[in-house]
C-alpha positions as CSV (number, residue, x, y, z in Angstrom):
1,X,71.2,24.4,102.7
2,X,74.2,22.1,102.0
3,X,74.3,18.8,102.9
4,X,77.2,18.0,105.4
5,X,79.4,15.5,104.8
6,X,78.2,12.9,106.9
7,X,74.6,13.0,105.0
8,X,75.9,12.6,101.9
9,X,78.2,9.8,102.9
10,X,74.8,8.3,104.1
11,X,72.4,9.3,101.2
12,X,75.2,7.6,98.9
13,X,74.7,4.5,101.1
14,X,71.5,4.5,100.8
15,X,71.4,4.7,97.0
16,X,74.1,2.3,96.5
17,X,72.7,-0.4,98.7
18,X,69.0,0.5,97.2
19,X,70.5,0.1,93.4
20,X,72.2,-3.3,94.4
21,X,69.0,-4.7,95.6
22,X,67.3,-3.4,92.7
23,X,69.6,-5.2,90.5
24,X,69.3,-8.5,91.8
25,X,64.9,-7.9,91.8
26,X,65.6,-7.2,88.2
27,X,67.7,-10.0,87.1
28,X,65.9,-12.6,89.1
29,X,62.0,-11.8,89.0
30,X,59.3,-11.6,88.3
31,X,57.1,-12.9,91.2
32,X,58.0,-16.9,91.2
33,X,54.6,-17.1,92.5
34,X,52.5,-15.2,90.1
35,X,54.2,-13.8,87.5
36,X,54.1,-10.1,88.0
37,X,56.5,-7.3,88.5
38,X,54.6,-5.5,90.9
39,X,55.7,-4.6,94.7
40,X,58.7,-7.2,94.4
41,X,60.7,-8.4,97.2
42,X,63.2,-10.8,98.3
43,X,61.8,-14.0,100.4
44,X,63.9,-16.4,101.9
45,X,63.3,-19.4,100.6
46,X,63.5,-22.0,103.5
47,X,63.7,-19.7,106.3
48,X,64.8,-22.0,108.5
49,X,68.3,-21.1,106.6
50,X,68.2,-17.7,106.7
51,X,71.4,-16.1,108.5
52,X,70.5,-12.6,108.3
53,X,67.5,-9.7,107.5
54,X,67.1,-9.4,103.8
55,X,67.4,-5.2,104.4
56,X,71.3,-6.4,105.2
57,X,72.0,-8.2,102.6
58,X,73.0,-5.2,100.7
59,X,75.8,-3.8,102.5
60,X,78.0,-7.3,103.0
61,X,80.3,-8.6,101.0
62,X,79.7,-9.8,97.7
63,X,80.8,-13.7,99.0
64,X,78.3,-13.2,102.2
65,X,75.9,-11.7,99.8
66,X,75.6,-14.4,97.2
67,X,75.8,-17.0,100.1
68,X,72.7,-15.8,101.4
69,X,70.8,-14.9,98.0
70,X,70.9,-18.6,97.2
71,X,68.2,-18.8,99.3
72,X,66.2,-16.3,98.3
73,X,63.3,-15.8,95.8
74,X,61.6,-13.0,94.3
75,X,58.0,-12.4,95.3
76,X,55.2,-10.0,94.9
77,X,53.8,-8.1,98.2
78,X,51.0,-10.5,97.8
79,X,52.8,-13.9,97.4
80,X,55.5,-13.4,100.0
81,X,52.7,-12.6,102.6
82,X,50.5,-16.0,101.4
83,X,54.1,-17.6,101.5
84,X,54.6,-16.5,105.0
85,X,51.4,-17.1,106.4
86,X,51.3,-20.8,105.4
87,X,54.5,-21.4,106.7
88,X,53.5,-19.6,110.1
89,X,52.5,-22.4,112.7
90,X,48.8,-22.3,113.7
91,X,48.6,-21.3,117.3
92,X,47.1,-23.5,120.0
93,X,43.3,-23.2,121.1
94,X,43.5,-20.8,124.6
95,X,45.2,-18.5,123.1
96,X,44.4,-14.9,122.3
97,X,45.9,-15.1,118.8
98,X,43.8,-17.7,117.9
99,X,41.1,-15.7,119.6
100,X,41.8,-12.7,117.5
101,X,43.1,-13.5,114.4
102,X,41.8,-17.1,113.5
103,X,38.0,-16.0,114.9
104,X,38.2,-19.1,117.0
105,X,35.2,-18.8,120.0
106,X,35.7,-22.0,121.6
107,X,35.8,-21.6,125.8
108,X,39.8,-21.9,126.3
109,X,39.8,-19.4,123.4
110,X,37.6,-17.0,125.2
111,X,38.9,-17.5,128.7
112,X,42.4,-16.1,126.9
113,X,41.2,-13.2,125.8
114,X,39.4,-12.6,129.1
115,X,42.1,-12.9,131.4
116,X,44.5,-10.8,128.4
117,X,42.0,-8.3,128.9
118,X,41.7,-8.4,132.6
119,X,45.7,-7.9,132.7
120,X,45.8,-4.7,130.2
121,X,42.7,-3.4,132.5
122,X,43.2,-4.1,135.9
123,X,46.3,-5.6,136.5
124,X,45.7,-5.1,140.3
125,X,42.8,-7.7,139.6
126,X,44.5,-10.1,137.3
127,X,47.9,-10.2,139.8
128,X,44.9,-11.2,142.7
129,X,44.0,-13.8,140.7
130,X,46.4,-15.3,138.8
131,X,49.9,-14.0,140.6
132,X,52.6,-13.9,138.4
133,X,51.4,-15.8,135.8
């Protein structure tokens, strides 16, 4: 079956816009954290910068492209997610991220969790109790 013309408009798009990234990975790695060339990607440096998703990049213009890759890095998988974790604020104790993703069992943390639960299981319950909250 033969591609319409719309499809291959979009797989050349795809190609194009995968080749340019590919490119810049090559000419800019590897990994500024550890040195390899495995699972690369593109990390915004100070993300407090950043103007757009690194997956747009690609398709601007060259001047909105190059803009926007002056803050940005190449990583490996591993680095960028280390990277992006330690810049990630620590949430607050009472809450159910800290509950469930920093292990924290202090009594706000578990009271979180509790009434989280209570309003994914009985809402009818948790509206009683709590309102609107």
């Amino acid at each position: 079956m033969e591609l319409n013309k719309l499809e291959k408009k979009q797989k050349y798009q795809r190609e194009w816009i995968k080749t340019r990234r590919q490119e810049w990975v090559e000419e800019n790695g590897p990994c500024k954290g550890c040195g390899t060339w495995d699972k690369l990607e593109v990390d915004h440096i100070k993300p407090e910068l950043k103007t757009m998703h690194t997956a747009s990049i690609w398709s601007r213009t060259a001047e909105a492209r190059n803009k926007e890759l002056e803050n940005c890095q190449v990583l490996c998988k591993s680095c960028h997610l280390k990277k992006t974790l330690a810049e990630r604020p620590k949430p607050q104790h009472g809450s159910v991220t800290m509950y469930d993703d920093y292990k924290c069992r202090c009594d706000l943390c578990k009271q979180a969790k509790s009434k989280y639960q209570m309003k994914i299981r009985n809402p009818k319950k948790y509206k009683e109790l709590y309102g609107n909250e």
